[in-house]
N, C-alpha and C positions, 0 to 999 in steps of 0.2 A: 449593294453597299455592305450586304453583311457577307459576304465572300470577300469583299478587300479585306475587310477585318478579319475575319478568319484566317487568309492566308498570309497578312501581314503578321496575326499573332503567332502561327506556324512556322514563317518565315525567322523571324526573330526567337521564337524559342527550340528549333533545331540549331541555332547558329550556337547559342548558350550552351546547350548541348555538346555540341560538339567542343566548342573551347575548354570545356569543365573535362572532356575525355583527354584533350591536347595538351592543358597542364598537368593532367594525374599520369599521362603517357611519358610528360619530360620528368617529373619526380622521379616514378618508377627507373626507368632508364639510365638517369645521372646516379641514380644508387648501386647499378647493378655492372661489375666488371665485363669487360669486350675480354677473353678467355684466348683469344686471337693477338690481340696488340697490349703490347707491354705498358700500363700505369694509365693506359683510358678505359674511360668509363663506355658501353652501350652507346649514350647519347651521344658522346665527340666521337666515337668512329662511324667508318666509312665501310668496315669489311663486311665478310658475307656474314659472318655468325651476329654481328652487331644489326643488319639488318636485317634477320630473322627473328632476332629477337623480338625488332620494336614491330615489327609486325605481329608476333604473338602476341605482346602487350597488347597492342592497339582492339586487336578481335578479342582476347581476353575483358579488355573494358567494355565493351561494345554487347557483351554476353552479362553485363552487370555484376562482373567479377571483383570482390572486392581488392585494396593491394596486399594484405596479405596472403589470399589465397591464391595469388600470382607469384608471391614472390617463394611460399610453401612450396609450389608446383615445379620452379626451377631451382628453390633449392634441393629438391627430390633429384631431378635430375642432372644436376650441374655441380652439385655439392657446396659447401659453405665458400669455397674460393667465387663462387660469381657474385657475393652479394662484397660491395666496399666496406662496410662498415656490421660485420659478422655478430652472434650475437653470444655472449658468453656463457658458456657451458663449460664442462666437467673437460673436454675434450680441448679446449684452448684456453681454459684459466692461467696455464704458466707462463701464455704468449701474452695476456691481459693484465698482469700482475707482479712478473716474475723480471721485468726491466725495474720496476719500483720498487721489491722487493731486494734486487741486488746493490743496490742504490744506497739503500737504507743499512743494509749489512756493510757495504764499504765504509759508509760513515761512522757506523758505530765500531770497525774495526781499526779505523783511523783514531777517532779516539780514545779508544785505550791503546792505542801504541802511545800515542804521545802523551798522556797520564799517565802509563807505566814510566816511559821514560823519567818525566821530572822527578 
């Protein structure tokens, strides 16, 4: 009896296990650019670099790696283009800032045309 339970309780909490690696695998993933196909992410594609990838996730998690130090690791080596949603620095503030900033100057140069005018 105490072997059912033991390996009913084994049974069920590798299963958790494993699903808790399966969702932190699609997170990762759906974050991280396919550097192969144009405007999908890791997780929607199908190519070789896409699937090497979630493989590395996958044994990455599996080694108790946390998602930053996964996603650290590739952007070491893949550079800030594989992650979707980059993180801002000194190096792409103008690309974070600099659409809202022109935005802003257009308007204010609209309105003093049209104040100078009247």
């Amino acid at each position: 009896m105490r072997f059912f339970f033991l390996f009913f309780f084994i049974f069920f909490l590798t299963d958790a296990f494993s699903s808790e690696i399966y969702k932190r695998e699609n997170d990762i993933t759906k974050n991280l650019r396919c550097l192969v196909c144009e405007g999908q992410s890791v997780y929607e594609s199908n190519s070789d670099f896409a699937i090497d990838i979630k493989k590395f996730v996958n044994k990455e998690l599996k080694k108790n790696k946390s998602n930053e130090e996964i996603y650290s690791f590739l952007k070491l080596k893949y550079g800030e283009e594989i992650l979707f949603n980059p993180e801002i620095s000194l190096k792409n503030i103008f690309l974070w800032f600099g659409p809202i900033s022109f935005f802003i100057i257009g308007i204010y140069i609209l309105y003093r045309k049209f104040n100078v005018e009247k």
